[in-house]
C-alpha positions as CSV (number, residue, x, y, z in Angstrom):
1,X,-173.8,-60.0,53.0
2,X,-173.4,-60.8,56.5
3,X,-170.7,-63.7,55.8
4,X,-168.6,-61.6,53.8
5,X,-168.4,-59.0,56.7
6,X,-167.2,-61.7,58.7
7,X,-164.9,-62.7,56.4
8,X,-163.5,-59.6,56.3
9,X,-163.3,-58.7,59.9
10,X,-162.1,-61.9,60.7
11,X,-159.0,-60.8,58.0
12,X,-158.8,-57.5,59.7
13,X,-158.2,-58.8,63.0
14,X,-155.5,-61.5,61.3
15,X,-153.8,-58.5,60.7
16,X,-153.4,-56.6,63.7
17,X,-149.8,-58.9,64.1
18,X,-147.2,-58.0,62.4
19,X,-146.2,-60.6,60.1
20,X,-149.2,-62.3,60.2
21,X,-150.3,-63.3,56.7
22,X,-146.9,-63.8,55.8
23,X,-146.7,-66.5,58.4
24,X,-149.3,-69.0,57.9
25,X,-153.2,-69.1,56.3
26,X,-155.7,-67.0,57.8
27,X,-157.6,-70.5,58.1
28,X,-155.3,-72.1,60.7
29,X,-153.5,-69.5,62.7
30,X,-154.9,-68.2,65.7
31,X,-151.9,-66.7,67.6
32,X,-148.4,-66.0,67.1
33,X,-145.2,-65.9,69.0
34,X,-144.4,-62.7,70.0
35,X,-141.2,-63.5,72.4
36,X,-138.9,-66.5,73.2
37,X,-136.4,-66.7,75.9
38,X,-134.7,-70.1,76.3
39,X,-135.4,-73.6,74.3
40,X,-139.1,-74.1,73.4
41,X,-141.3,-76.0,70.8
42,X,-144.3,-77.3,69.6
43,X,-145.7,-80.6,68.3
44,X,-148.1,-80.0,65.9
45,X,-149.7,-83.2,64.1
46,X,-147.0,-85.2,65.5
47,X,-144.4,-83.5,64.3
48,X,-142.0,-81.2,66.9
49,X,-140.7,-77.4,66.3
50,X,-138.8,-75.0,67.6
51,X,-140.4,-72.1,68.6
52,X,-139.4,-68.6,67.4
53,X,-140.3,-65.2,67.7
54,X,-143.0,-64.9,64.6
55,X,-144.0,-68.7,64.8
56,X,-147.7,-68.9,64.3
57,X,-150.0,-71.3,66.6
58,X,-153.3,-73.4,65.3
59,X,-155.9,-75.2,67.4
60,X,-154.0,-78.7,68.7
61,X,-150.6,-77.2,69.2
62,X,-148.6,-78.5,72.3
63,X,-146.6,-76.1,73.5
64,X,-143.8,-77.3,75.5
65,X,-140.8,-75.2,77.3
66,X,-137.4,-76.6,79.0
67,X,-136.1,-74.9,82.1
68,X,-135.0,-72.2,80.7
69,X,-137.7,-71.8,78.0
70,X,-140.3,-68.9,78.1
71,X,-142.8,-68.2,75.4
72,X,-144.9,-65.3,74.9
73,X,-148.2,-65.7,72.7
74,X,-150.4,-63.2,71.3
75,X,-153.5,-64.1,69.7
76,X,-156.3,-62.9,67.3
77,X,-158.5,-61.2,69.8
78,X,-155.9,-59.2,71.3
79,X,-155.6,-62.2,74.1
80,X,-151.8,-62.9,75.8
81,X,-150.7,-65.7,77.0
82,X,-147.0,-66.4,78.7
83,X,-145.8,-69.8,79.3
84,X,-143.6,-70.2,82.1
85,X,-140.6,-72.8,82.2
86,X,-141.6,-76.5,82.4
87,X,-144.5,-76.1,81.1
88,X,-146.9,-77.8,78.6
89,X,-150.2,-76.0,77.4
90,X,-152.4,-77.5,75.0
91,X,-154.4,-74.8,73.1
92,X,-157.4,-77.1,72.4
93,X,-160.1,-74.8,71.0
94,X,-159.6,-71.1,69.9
95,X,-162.8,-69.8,67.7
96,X,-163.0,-66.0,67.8
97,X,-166.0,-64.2,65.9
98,X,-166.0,-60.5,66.2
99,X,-169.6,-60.0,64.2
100,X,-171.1,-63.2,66.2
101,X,-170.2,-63.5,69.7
102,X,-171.9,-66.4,70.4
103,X,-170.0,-68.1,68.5
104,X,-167.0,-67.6,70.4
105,X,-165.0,-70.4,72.1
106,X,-161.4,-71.3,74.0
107,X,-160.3,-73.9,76.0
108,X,-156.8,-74.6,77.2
109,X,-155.7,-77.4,78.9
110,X,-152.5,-76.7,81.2
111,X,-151.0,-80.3,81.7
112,X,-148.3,-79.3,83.7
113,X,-146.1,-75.7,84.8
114,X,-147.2,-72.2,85.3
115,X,-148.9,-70.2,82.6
116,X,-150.1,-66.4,82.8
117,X,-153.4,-65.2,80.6
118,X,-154.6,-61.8,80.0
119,X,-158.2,-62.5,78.1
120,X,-158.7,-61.1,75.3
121,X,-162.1,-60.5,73.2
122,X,-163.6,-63.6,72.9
123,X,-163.3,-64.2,76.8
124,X,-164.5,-60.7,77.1
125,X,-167.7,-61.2,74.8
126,X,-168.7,-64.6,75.7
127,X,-167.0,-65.6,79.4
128,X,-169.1,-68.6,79.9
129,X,-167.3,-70.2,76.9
130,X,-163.9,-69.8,78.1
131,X,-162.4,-72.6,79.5
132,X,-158.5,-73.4,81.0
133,X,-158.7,-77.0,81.9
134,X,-155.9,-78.5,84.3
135,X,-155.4,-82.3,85.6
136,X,-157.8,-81.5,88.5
137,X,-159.8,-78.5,87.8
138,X,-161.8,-76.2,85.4
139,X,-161.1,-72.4,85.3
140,X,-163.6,-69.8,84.0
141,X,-162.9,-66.0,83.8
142,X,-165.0,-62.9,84.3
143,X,-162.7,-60.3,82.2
144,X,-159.7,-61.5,84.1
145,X,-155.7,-61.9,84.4
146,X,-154.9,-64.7,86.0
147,X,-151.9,-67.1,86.6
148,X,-152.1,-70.8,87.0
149,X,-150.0,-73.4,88.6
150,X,-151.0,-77.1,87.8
151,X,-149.4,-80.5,88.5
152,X,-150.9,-83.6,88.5
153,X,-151.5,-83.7,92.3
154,X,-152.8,-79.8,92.9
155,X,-153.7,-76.2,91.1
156,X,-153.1,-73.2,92.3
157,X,-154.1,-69.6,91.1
158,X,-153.6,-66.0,91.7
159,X,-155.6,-63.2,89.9
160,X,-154.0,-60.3,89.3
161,X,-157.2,-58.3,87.5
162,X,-161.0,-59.3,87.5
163,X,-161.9,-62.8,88.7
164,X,-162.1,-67.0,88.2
165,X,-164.3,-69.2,89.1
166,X,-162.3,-72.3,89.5
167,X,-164.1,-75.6,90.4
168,X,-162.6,-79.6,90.7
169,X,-163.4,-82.2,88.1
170,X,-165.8,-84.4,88.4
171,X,-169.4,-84.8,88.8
172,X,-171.0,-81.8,87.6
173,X,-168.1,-80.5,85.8
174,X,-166.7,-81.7,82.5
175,X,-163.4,-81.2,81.1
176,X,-165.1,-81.3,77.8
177,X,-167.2,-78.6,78.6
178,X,-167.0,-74.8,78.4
179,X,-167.1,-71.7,80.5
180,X,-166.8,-71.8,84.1
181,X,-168.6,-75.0,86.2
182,X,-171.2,-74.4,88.9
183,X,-172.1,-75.9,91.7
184,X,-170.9,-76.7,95.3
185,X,-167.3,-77.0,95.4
186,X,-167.0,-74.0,92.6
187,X,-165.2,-71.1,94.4
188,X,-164.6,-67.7,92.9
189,X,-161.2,-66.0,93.5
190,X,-161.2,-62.4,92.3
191,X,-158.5,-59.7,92.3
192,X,-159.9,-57.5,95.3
193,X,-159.2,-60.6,97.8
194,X,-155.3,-59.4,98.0
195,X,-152.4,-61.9,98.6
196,X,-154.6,-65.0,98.4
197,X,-154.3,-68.1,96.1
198,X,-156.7,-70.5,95.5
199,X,-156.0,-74.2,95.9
200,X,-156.8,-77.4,95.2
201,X,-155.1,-80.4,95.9
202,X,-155.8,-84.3,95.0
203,X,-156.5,-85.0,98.7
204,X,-159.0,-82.0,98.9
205,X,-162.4,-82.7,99.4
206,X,-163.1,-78.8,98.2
207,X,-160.8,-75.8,97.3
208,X,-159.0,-73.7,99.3
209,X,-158.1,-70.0,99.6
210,X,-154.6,-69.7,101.2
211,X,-152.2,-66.5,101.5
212,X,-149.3,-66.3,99.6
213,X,-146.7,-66.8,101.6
214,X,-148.3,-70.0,102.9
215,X,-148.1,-72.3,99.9
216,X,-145.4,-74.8,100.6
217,X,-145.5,-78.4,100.1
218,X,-144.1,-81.4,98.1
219,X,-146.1,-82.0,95.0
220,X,-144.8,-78.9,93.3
221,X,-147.9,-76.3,94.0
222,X,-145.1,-73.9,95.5
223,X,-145.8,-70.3,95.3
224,X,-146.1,-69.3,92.0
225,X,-146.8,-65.6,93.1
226,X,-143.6,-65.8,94.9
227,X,-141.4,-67.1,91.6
228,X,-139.6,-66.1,88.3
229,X,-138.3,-62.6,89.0
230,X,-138.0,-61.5,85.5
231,X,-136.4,-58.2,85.4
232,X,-133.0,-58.4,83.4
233,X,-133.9,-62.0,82.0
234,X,-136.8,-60.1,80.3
235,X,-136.4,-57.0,78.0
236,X,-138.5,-53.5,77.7
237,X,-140.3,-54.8,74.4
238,X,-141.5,-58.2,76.7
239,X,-142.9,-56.1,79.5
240,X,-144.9,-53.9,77.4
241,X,-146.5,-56.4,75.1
242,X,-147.1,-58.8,78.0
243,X,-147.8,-55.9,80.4
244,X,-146.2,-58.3,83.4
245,X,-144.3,-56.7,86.0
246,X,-140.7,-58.1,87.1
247,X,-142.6,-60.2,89.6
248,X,-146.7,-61.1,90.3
249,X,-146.5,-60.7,93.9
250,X,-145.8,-56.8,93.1
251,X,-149.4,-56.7,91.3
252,X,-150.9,-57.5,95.0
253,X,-151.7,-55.0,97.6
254,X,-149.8,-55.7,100.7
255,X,-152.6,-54.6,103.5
256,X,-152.0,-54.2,107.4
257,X,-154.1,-56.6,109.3
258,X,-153.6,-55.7,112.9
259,X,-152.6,-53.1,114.9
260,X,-152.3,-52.7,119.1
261,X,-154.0,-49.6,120.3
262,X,-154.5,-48.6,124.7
263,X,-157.3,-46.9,126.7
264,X,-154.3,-45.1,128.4
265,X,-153.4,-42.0,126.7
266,X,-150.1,-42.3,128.1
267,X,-147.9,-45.6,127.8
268,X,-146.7,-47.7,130.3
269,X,-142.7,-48.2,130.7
270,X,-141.9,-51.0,128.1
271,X,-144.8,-50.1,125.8
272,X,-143.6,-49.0,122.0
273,X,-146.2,-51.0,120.3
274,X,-149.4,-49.6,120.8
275,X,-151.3,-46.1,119.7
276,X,-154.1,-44.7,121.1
277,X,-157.7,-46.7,121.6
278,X,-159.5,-43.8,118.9
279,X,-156.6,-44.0,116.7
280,X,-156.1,-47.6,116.9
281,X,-160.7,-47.8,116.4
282,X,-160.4,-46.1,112.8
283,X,-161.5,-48.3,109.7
284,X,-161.1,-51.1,112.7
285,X,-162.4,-53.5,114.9
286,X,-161.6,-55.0,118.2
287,X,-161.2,-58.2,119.1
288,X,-159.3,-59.3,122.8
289,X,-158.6,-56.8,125.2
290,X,-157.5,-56.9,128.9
291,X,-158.3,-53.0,129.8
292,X,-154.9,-51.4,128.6
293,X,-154.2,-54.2,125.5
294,X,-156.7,-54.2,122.6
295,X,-156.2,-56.0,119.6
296,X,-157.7,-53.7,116.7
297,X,-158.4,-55.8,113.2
298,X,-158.8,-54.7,109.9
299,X,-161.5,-55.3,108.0
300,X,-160.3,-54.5,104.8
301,X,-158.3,-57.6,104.0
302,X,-159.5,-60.4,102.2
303,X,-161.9,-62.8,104.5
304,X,-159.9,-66.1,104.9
305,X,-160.7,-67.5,108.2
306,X,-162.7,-70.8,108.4
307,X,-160.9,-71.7,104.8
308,X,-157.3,-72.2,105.4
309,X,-156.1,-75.7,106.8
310,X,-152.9,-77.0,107.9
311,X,-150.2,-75.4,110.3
312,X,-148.8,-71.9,110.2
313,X,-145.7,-71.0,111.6
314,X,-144.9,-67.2,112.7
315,X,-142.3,-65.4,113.0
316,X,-142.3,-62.0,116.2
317,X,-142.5,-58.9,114.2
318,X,-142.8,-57.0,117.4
319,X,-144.0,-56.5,120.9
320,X,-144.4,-54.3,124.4
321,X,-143.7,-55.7,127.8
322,X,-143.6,-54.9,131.1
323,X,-142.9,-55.8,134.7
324,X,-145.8,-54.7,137.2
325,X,-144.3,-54.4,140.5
326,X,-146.3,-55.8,144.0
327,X,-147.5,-52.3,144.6
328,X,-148.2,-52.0,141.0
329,X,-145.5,-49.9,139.8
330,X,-144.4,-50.6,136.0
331,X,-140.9,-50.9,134.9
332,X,-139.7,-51.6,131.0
333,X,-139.1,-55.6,130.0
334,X,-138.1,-56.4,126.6
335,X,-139.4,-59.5,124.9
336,X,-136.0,-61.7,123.6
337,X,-137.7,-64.2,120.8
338,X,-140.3,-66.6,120.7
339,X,-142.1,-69.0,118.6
340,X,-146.1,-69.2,117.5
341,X,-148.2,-71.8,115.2
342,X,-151.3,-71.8,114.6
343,X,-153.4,-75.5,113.6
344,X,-155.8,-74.2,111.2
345,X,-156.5,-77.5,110.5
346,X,-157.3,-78.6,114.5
347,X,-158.0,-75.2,115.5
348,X,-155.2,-75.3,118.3
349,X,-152.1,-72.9,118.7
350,X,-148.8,-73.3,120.6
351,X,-146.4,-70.8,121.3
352,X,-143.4,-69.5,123.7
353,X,-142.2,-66.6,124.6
354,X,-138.9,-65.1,126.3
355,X,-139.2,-62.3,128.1
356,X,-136.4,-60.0,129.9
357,X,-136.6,-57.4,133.0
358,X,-134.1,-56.0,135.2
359,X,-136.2,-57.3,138.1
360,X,-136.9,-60.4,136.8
361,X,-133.7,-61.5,134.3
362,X,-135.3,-63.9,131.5
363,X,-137.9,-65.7,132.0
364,X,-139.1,-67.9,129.4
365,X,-142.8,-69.9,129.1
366,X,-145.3,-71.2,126.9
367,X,-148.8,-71.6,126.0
368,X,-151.4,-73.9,124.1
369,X,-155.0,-73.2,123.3
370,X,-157.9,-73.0,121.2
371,X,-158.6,-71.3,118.5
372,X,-162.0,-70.3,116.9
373,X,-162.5,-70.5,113.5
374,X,-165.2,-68.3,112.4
375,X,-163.9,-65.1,114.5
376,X,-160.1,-66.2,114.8
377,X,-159.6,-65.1,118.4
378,X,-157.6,-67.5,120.3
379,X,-156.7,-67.9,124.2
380,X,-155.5,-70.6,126.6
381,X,-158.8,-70.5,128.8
382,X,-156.6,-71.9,131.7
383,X,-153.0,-72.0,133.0
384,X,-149.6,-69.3,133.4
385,X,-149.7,-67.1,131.5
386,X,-152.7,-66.1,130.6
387,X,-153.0,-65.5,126.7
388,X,-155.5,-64.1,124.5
389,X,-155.3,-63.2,120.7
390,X,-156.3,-63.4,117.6
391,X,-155.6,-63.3,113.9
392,X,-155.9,-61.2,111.1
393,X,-158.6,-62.1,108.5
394,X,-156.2,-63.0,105.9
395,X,-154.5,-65.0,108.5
396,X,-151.1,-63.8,107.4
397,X,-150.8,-61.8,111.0
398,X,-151.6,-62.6,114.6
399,X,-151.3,-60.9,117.8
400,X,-151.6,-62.0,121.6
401,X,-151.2,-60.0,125.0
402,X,-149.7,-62.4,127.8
403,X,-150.4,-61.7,131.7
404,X,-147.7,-64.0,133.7
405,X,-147.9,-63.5,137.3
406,X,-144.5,-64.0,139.1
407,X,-144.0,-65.9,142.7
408,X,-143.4,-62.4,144.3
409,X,-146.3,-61.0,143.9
410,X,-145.4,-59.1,140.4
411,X,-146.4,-59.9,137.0
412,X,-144.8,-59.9,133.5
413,X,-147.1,-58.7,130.9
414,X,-147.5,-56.9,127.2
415,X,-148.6,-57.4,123.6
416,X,-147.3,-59.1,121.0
417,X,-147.5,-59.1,117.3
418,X,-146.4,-62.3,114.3
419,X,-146.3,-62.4,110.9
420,X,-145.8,-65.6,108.6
């Protein structure tokens, strides 16, 4: 009795696509093309097809797209899967049992390109026997949708609903195995963490979580949440059964990180950065302050600092500045341009800054320091100007408020805020 009602729910769910008994045996099929854009195809037993809209996929199909190709899969358990151009996905196991979730199993191995999944209900059921394999690392899910960029020199993904555990190859975790891999080096990356990728790279000793906006690099781990604006290329009917937006990156909160706030309730000349010290306190904490200046953070954002390496350059977003007089009478400077990187990798910063008063005309200088990785304040501890700052905890902000005392007797000074 019990086989036979898994026989026939195991039909029942074959049926749910259109077309699908028409297409191929209930025995082999375990997905089916639902949208093509572009030149794609599959090599199936060593023999190489097209792809179509209506095509059916079994367990050992190689999917492979061309630069323009894009192909949508649906399969039995409701599960979506999008292959983005250049890319080859192997669907190596893919066992769904509705009456016996134990029995449940898929693994994917994603030799190369970008590929989006949505789990359906055998990853929902059974996550620790789900499995997307790449050349470097082992992804598990925990009711997730998740896209994955994988060459053979790095991995990088971005989850845009529940979470992955993602975790190198190696010792302690098998690409023959299934579900997520434990251990060490196994980091979780889950939707609530914002703008952040995770990412591993051949010359990693451990992953990495990195914002968005600062994947770059040469071995083709570029920022998949940043790529493939889709709109016109895709139509209505794509968009609703894939449920992806024109673009990833608008699936992720974009979150303020810093904000300037004074103890004066009224601003100095040259001041139309900050707001006041209560307002500037709410849902916030400070971190460098000079007795007007305080740099206010929030803790909202995902927690990045102490986990991101190499340098990041940033770009002024804006500023206050003013000229302090001898007999301490403030006038209104304006800050011109400047430059800022941080070393997350050394812990170092650099930066220069050009500042303009009527007093003074422009007067430009620069500063190197130290930064501290754990609370990601920074300062020069020594030398003209004085500088103290500190970054936001996604690291995709900084700020810094600069004293530089002038051979008169005056000062320039004020706030300043980056972004990458």
């Amino acid at each position: 009795m019990i086989t036979l009602i898994r026989l026939m729910m195991g039909f029942l769910c074959l049926l749910v696509l259109p077309g699908w008994a028409e297409s191929a045996p209930a025995s082999t099929a375990v997905g089916q093309v639902t949208l093509t854009i572009g030149a794609s195809q599959v090599v199936r037993a060593g023999q190489v097809s097209p792809l179509v809209r209506g095509s059916t996929i079994q367990v050992g199909d190689r999917i492979e797209t061309s630069a323009s190709g894009h192909v949508h899969i649906r399969f039995v358990d409701q599960a979506r899967v999008s292959v983005r151009p250049n890319s080859v996905l192997v669907v190596q196991t893919y066992h769904f049992d509705p009456v016996d979730p134990t029995q449940n199993a898929v693994k994917f191995q994603l030799e190369q390109g970008v590929v989006r999944a949505i789990s359906g209900e055998a990853a929902h059921q059974a996550r620790d026997r789900f499995r997307l394999n790449t050349p470097l690392v082992a992804i598990g899910v925990r009711g997730t949708d998740f896209t994955t960029q994988a060459g053979p020199l790095g991995s990088a993904v971005v989850v845009n609903q529940g979470a992955i555990v993602l975790t190198p190859l190696g010792k302690g975790c098998s690409a023959s195995a299934l579900g997520p891999c434990e251990g060490a080096r196994a980091r979780v990356l889950s939707a609530s963490m914002g703008s952040t990728a995770l990412v591993y790279r051949a010359n990693m000793s451990e992953p990495s979580f990195q914002p968005l906006n600062s994947l770059k690099g040469t071995d083709h781990i570029t920022p998949i949440l940043q790529q493939e604006q889709q709109g016109a290329a895709e139509s209505s009917e794509v968009v609703a059964d894939s449920k992806e937006p024109g673009s990833v990156m608008s699936l992720l909160p974009q979150r303020s990180g810093l904000v300037w706030g004074r103890w004066q309730t009224t601003a100095v000349p040259g001041d139309d950065l900050t707001v006041p010290f209560l307002e500037a306190l709410r849902g916030n904490q400070v971190t460098v302050g000079d007795g007007y200046y305080f740099l206010f953070r929030n803790t909202g954002v995902p927690q990045l600092l102490g986990g991101v390496t190499g340098v990041a350059q940033f770009g002024l977003q804006g500023g206050a500045a003013s000229y302090r007089s001898p007999g301490n009478v403030y006038s209104a400077a304006s800050l011109q341009g400047g430059t800022l990187g941080i070393d997350f990798t050394h812990d170092t910063f650099a930066t220069t800054l050009s500042v303009n008063s009527s007093v003074t005309g422009l007067q430009t200088f620069s500063s190197t320091g130290t930064l501290n990785p754990t609370t990601g304040i920074f300062i020069n501890g020594a030398g003209s100007p004085r500088t103290a700052g500190a970054v936001s905890l996604d690291t995709l902000q900084a700020g810094y408020l600069f004293n530089k005392p002038l051979t008169n007797g005056g000062a320039l000074l004020g706030a300043t805020l980056w972004g990458r």
